[in-house]
N, C-alpha and C positions, 0 to 999 in steps of 0.2 A: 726802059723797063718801068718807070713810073707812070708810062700812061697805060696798064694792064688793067690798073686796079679801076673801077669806076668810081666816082665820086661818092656815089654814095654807099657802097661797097668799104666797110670795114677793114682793114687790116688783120691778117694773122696777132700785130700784135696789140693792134687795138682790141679784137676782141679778147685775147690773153686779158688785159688790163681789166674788160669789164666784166669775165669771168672773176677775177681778184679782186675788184670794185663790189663785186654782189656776193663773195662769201666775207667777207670783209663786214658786208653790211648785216648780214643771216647772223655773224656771230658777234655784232656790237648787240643787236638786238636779242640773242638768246642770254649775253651778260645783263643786259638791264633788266631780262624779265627775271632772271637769278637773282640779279642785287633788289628786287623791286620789294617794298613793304606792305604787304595787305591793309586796306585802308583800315580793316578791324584792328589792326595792330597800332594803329598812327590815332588811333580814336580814346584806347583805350585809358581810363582815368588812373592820373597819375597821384598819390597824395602830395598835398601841400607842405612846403618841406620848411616853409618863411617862416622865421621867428615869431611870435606876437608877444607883447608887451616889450 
């Protein structure tokens, strides 16, 4: 039975895995552009909170 597949012929369940490999990766990358800060936001001036004298 194992000689069916050709070598370079994928698997039923290898491909399964690289269908779940690649929504796996679509949705790390839709959470980081969610969690992500607009550089205007990371720019924007903070006051000085340091004691002086």
């Amino acid at each position: 039975m194992s000689g069916q597949n050709k070598p370079d012929t994928p698997s039923e369940g290898e491909r399964i895995e690289a269908a779940e490999r690649e929504a796996a990766r679509f949705r790390l990358l839709a959470q980081a552009e969610a969690d992500r800060i607009p550089v205007e936001e990371t720019t924007r001036a903070v006051p000085d909170r340091r004691r002086h004298g």
